[in-house]
C-alpha positions in Angstrom: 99.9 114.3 138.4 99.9 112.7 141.6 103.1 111.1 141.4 104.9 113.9 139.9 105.8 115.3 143.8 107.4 112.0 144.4 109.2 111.8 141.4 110.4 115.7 142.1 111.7 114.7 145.6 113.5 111.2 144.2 115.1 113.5 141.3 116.7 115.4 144.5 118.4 112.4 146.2 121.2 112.8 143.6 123.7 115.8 143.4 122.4 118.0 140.3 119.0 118.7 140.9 117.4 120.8 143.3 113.9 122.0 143.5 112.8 125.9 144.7 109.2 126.6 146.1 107.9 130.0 144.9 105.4 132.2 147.3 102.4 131.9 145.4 102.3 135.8 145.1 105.4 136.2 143.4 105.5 139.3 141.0 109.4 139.1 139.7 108.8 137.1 136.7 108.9 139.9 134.7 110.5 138.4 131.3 110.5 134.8 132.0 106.5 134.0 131.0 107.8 130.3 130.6 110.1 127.5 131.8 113.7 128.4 131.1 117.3 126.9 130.9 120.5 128.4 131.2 123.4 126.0 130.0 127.7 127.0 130.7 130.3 125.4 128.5 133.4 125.6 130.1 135.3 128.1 128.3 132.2 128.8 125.9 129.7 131.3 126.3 126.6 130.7 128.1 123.5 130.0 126.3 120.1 130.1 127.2 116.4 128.7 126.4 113.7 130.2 126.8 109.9 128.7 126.0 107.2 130.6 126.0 102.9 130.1 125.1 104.0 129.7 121.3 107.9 128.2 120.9 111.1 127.6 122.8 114.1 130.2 121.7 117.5 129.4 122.4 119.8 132.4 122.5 124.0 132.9 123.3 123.2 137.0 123.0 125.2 138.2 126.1 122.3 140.8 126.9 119.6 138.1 126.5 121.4 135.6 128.5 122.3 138.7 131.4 118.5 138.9 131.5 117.4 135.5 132.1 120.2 135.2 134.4 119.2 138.2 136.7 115.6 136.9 136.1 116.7 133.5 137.9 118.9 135.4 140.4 115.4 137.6 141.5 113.3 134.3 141.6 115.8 132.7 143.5 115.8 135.2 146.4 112.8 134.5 146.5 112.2 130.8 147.0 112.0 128.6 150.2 115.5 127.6 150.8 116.1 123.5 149.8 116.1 121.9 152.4 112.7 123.7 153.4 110.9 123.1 150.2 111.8 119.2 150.4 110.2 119.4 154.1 107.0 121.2 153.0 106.7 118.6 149.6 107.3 115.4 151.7 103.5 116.2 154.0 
């Protein structure tokens, strides 16, 4: 576990990952209970999965996919920009 915060911030060097820092009071995860993915295939439709206590689901249901994506879009306004979170995980 201890090295997990420097793996994180190593992952980040490169181009395609970047890491958000949540207030630990956040109350917009209304409907994402577990980690989440939302994957585009250019000129497909987007698909999403979802895990949750008991399985992982993975859905191409336009409503289902509208909701994790406004669920991200919340929890993003939310976060620390970037370039603060890296800051605050490198003390």
């Amino acid at each position: 576990m201890r090295d997990q915060p420097v793996a994180l911030l190593t992952a980040m060097e490169g181009d395609r990952v970047s890491i958000r820092i949540l207030p630990g009071d956040i109350t917009v995860m209304a409907g994402l209970g577990g980690g989440f993915v939302i994957a585009g295939i250019e000129g497909g439709a987007d698909t999403v999965y979802v895990e949750s206590a008991a399985e992982g689901t993975v859905t191409d249901r336009p409503g289902d996919v509208a909701e994790i994506r406004t669920g991200y879009v919340e929890l993003s306004a939310e976060a620390q920009p970037t370039r603060r979170a890296s800051t605050s995980q490198r003390r």
